[in-house]
N, C-alpha and C positions, 0 to 999 in steps of 0.2 A: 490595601483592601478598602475599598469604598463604605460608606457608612448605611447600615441599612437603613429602612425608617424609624423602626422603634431603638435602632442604637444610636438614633440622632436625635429622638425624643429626650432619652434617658441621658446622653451625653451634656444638651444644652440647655434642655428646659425643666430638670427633674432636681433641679437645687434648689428650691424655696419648701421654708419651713411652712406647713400651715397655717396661718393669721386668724382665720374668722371661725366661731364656733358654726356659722350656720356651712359651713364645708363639714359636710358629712367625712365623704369619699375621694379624692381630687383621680388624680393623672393613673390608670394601673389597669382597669375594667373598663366592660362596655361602654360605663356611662359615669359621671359623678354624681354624685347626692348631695341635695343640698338640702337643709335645714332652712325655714320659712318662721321665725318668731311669732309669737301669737302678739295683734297690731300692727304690725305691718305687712306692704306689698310687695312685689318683688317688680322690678323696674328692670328690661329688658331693652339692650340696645346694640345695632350692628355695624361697622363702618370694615368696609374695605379700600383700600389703596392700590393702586396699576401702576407697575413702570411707564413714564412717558405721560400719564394722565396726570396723577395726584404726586408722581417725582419725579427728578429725573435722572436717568439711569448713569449710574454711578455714583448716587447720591452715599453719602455716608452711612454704612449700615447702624452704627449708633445712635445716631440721629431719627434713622428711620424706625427703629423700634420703639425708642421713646415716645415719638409721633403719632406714632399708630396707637400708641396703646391709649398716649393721652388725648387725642379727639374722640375717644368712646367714650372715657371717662367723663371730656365735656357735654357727655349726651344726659351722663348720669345727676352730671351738677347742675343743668338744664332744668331735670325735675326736682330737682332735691333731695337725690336720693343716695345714700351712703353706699358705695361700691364695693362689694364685697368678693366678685370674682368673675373670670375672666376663662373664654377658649378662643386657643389661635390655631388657623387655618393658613397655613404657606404651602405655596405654592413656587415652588424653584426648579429656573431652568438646569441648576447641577448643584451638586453637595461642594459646599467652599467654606471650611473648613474656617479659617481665618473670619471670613464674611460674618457665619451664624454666629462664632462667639461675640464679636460686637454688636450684632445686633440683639444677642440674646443680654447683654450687660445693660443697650439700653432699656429696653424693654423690662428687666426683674426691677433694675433700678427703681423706675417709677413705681412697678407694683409694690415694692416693698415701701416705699415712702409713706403709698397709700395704703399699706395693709390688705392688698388683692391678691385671692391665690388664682393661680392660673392652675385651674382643673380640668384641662383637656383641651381636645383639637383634631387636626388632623393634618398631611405632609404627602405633598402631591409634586410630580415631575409636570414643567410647562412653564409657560411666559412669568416673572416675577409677579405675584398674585398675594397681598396679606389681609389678611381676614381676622380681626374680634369681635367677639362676640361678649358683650360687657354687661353684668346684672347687679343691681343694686338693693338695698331695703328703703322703702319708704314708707313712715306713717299713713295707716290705710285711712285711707279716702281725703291724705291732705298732700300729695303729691301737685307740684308744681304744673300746670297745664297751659298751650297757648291759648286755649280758650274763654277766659275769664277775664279778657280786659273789658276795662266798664268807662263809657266817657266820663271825663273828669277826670282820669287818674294820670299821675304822673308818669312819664317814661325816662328809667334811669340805664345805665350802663355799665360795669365793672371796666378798669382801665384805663388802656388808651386805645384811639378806633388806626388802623390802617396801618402800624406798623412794621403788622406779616406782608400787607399787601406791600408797602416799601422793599421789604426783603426780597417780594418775588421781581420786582422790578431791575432791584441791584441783578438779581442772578439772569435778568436776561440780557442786561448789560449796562443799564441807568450806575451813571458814578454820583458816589453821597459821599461826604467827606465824614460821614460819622456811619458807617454800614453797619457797626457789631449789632448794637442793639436793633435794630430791624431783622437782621437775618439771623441773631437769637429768635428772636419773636417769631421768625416765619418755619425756621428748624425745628426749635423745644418749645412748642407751645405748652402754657400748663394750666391746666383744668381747676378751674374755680369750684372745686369740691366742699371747702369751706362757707362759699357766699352761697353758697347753695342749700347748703344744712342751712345757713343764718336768715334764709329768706321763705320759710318756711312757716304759714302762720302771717307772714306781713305780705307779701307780696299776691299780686292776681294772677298775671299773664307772666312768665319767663319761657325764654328759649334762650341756644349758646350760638355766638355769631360765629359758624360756620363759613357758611358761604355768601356773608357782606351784612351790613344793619338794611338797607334797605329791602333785601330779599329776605333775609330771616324777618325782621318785624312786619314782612308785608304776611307774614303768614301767621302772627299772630291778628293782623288784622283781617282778617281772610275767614281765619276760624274762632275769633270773638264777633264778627259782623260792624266790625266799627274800621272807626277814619283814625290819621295820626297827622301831628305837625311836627316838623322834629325843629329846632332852632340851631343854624350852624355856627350862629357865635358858641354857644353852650359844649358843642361836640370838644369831647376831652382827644387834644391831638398834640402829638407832639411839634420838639423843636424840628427835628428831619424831616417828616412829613408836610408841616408847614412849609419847611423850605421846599421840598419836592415840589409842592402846589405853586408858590413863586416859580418856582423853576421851572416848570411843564405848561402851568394854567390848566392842568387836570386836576380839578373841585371834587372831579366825580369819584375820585381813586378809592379817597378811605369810606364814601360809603356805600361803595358795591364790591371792594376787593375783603377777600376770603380768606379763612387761615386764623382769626383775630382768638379766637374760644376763649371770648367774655362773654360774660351771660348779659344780658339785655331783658328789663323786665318793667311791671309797671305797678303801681299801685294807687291805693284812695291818699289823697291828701291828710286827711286824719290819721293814715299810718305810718307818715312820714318821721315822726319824732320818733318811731317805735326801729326805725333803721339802721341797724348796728352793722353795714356794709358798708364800706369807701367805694363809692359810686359819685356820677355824676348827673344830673339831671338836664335830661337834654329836649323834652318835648313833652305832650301833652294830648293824650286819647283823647278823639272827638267823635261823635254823633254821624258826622257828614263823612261817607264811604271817601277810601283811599287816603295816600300816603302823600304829604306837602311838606316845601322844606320854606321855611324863614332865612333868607341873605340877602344882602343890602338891602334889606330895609322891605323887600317885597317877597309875597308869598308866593309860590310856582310846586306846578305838582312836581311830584318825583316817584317817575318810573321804578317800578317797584318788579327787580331785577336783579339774582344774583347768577352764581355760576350752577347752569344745570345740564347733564349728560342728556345727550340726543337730541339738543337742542340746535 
């Protein structure tokens, strides 16, 4: 007998114990309830995934729950805001039995690491379709924004830049003599939830490098109205990637390739000593509009470009 919807709810996503006091209500009724502490905001954020666009089909369902859940997350550690829960939307071309429970392993796993209930959703027939919807608490009126970078301030990074994007390369055929750690990176990204809470109070401008440093910080420059230099000696890169760039003479790879979810963020020089994040310092908010990069030795702009749908 086929599984219906709400006996596929109950079967794969109805195992997690409640974590957060501000879950009223989770999985059961029309809607869940949440609880809002007095001081803080609630920080709202949506990411979906498409077979064939954001994976590819017959990607490992483990892999792909973990993934999903944890690039929303990195939306949350973008602002600073502590994640406290979670609805998911799939959409599946048939009940596969085997499928949902690895994906539902990846996917609690993470929540449970980070104390996320997952309070609802919804479970639709049609093309591989997943859908979170991820909300967080943050200190009201000190939540992280891209708009607050100020010339003069430093711009630092969590990490290391391009070694999801290495991964997407191995999987479309590029051979690395060291692939794990890149196609870990480009698989199980994991969400800078931590440096997120710690940059909170120090930091101006943060966003999470989604889709490349160049396209994500051109949007912080975009909506603070300033200019950036970034320094490529400075860019924290790996041994593999390095080699990849010997190997290819693609410069461009690690900074417009997507997938990285480090937070990217800037601050005043005076806040520097106050930085209790392992980051690295890679460039410098300016006055004069757009995005430039320092290598050998000369400055040149840089197209300020990541990966965008309908484009």
């Amino acid at each position: 007998m086929p599984l219906s919807e709400f006996s596929l709810i109950r079967r794969f996503f109805t195992q997690q114990h409640i974590a957060n006091p501000s879950t009223l209500l989770g999985i059961g009724d029309d809607c869940a309830l949440l609880s809002i502490p007095d001081g803080y905001e609630l920080a709202v954020t949506t990411d979906t995934m498409v077979e064939n666009v954001h994976f590819f089909a017959g990607a490992d369902p483990e892999l792909l729950g973990h993934k999903l859940l944890a690039v929303n997350l990195s939306d949350l550690a973008g602002m600073g805001a502590k994640p406290v829960s979670v609805t998911l939307a799939l959409t599946l071309p048939k009940v596969d039995e085997n499928w949902l429970t690895a994906f539902a392993k990846g996917f609690l796993n993470l929540a449970e690491r980070h104390s996320v209930d997952l309070i609802g959703g919804d479970t639709t027939s049609g093309p591989l379709t997943l859908t979170v919807q991820a909300m967080g608490l943050v200190p009201k009126g000190r939540a992280l924004r891209r708009s607050a970078a100020r010339p003069g301030d430093f711009i630092y990074m969590t990490g290391f830049l391009g070694d999801a994007g290495l991964g997407l390369k191995i999987k479309q055929g590029y051979r690395c003599a060291d692939s794990d750690a890149a196609l870990t990176r480009f698989n199980r990204p994991e969400p800078q939830i931590e440096a997120g809470l710690a940059l909170i109070g120090v930091a101006n401008a943060c966003i999470d490098l989604s889709d490349g440093l160049a396209g994500d910080l051109g949007h912080i420059l975009e909506q603070s109205q300033v200019g950036a230099c970034i320094d490529w000696d400075a860019l924290p890169l790996s041994k593999a990637v390095q080699t990849y760039i010997n190997d290819t003479g693609d410069w461009a790879m690690p900074l417009t390739a997507g997938d990285d979810y480090e937070l990217c963020f800037t601050l005043s020089p005076d806040q520097a000593d106050k930085l209790a994040v392992a980051a690295a310092k890679i460039g410098i908010i300016e006055s004069q509009p757009g995005l430039r990069l320092h290598k050998s030795g000369n400055i040149q702009p840089l197209e300020v470009k990541g990966f965008e749908h309908f484009s």
